[in-house]
N, C-alpha and C positions, 0 to 999 in steps of 0.2 A: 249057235249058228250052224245050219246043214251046208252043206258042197251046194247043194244047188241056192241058196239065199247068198253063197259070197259071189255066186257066179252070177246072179241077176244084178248085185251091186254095179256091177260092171256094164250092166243092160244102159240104151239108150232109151228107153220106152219109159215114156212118159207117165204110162198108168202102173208101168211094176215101182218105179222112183217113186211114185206117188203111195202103193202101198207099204213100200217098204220105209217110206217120212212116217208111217203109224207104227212100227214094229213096236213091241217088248222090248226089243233088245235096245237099249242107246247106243250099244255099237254098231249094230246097223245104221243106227238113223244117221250115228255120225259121220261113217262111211259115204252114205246118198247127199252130206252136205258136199262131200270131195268129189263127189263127182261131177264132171264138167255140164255132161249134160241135165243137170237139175236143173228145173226152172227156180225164177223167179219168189216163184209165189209156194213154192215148197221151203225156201229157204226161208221167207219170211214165217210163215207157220215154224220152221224148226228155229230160229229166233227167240221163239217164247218157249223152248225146251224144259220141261223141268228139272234136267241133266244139265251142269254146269259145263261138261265138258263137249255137248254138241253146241250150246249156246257160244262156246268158245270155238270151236271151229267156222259157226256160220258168221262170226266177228272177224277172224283172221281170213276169210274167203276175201278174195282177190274182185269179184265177181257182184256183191250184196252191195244194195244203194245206198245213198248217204243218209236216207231217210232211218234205217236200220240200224247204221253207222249211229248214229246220232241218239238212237233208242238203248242202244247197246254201251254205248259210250255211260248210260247210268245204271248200269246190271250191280244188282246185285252184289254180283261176284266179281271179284278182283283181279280173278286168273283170264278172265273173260273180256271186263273192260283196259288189261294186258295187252289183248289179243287186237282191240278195237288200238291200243296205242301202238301198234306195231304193223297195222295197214296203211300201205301206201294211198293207200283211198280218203282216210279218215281226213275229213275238214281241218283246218288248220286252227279255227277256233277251238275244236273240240282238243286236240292236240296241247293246245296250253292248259286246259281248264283241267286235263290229266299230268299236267305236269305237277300239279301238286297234290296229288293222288295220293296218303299217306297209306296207304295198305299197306300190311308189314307180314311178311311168309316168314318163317324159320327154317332155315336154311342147317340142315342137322349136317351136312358136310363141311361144314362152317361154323358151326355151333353159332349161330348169328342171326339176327332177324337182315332181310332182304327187301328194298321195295320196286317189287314186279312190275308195278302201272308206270312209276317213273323210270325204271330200265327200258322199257319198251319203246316209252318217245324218245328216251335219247339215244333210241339207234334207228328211228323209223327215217329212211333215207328224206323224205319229205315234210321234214319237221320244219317249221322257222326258224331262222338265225335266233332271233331275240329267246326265242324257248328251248335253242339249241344252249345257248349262252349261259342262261338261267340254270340251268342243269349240270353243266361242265362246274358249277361251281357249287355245286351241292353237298351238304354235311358228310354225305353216304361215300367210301370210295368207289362201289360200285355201281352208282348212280356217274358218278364223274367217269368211270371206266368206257361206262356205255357209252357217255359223250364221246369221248376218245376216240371208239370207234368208226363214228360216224362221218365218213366220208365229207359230207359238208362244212367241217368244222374247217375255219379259216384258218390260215396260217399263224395269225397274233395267239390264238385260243390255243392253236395244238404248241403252240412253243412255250407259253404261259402254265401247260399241264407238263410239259416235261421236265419240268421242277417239279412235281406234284409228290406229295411224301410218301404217299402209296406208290409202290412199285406197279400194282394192279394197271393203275393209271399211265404210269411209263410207258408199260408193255403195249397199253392200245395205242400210244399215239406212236411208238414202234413200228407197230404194225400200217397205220392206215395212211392209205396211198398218197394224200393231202400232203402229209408230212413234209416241212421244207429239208432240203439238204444237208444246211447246216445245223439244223434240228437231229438228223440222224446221226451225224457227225459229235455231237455232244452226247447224246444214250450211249454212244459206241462205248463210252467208258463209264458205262453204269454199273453200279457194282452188285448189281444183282443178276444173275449167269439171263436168265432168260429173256431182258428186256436185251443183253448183249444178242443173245440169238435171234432174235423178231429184227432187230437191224442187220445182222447178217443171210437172214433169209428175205429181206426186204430189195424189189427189185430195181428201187429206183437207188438203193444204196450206193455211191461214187464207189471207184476204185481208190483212191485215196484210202477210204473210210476203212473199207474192205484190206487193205493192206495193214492198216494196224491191227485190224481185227485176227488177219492172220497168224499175229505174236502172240493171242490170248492164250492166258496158263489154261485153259480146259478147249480140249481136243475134240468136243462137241461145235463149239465154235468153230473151233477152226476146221472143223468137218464140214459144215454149213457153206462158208466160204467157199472150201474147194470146189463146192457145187451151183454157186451164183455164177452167173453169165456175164455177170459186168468185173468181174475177178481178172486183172491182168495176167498177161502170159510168165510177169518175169517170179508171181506172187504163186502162180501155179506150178511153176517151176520148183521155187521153194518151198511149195508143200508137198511137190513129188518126194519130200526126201524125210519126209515126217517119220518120225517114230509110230503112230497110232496108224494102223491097216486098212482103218474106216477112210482115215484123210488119201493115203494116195490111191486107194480105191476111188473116192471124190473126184479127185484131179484125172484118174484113167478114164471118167464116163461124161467129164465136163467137151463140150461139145469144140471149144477154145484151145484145148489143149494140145498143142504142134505133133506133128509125131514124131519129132525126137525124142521129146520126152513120151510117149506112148511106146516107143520102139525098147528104152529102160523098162519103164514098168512092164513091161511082158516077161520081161525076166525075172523078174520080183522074187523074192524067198514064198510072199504069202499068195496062194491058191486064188483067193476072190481078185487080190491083184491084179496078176497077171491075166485071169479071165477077163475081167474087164477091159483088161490095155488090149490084147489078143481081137475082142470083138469091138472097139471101138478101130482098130486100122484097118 
């Protein structure tokens, strides 16, 4: 690809988008699918790509009808009708019929086979409850993970998976903002470091929560802590006086933190410290 072919990708013009939908290159073509100003009927042409991976971006486009949607939804390719599960556009019919999408990738970071088509409905924010449900409780834990994630997931569902034997699974209902309180408050003492971390960086997490979490024996935690916003004053206090440099660095740039305690750490032994306390008064 020349300077000047990346630089007409960019073009509004409707007959260079047009020649550049025929290139050699499929990284052009795939390019001209991202582009806002594509028509219609260029996307459906690239649609029937013989490149899996533009057919897969003219499926994850924001922009391509349901008509497409629906055509794409039985590709071929896996990686593609992925792409059609993970549009906020795609039909909700089509949505379940991919929920059982058995496609299976091998995941060499993992050493594990992976199934893409069902990860992708169960994070498409506009999924159904009942396919969201179906999924949250599937063989795979990274199929249940994706549920996890998904913002939609009802309160019964995300307290139901934070029992869930996979940690993977903890972590997302951890992290996602649904999560009821006293949901976060039970993870708090999960014994695996990182589902502890996703509730301490989690913003809906109580100060309650957050104070015990301030006692955990690993100073990543309690580094996290110092820097939530919903962190009491008397809890930031007490990690003003941490041993680890990260934590009362944390508590000097936390926006909560009184300046009396700001007016200490400027004195600090350690350099980052004290710079912090210094430009937070």
């Amino acid at each position: 690809m020349n300077e000047a072919e990346v630089d007409a990708i960019q073009s509004e013009d409707s007959d260079v988008l047009f020649r550049l939908s025929r290139s050699i290159d499929w990284h052009i073509r795939r390019k001209v699918v991202w582009n806002p100003a594509t028509s219609e009927d260029i996307l459906e042409y690239l649609a029937a790509d013989p490149v899996q991976w533009v057919r897969e971006a003219v499926a994850s486009s924001p922009r391509i009808s349901t008509e497409i949607l629906v055509r794409l939804a039985g590709d071929r390719s896996g990686f593609v009708r992925a792409a059609v599960g993970l549009n906020s556009n795609a039909p909700l019919a089509i949505l379940k019929d991919l929920a059982v999408d058995e496609m299976m990738d091998f995941d060499y970071s993992l050493n594990r086979n992976r199934y893409p088509v069902k990860e992708a409905v169960a994070r498409n924010p506009g999924v159904a409850f009942e396919t969201l449900e179906y999924l949250a409780s599937d063989s795979d834990e990274h199929v249940r993970a994706a549920a996890a994630s998904n913002p939609r997931m009802t309160p019964d569902l995300l307290t139901k998976q934070s029992k869930d034997m996979s940690w993977l699974v903890r972590n997302n209902v951890a992290k996602n903002p649904s999560t009821p309180e006293d949901v976060l408050g039970w993870l708090a003492a999960d014994r695996i470091i990182d589902v502890r971390y996703s509730i301490a960086l989690n913003p809906r997490t109580t100060p309650d929560v957050l104070a015990s979490l301030a006692m955990d024996r690993n100073w990543e935690i309690r580094h996290i802590v110092a820097q939530n916003p919903n962190t009491g004053v008397d809890i930031l206090e007490q990690l003003s006086e941490n041993w680890a440099w990260k934590v009362r660095e944390a508590v000097a740039l936390n926006p909560k933190t009184p300046r009396d305690i700001l007016k200490r750490l400027a004195g600090d032994l350690d350099q980052s410290v004290w710079k912090a306390a210094r430009k937070s008064l």
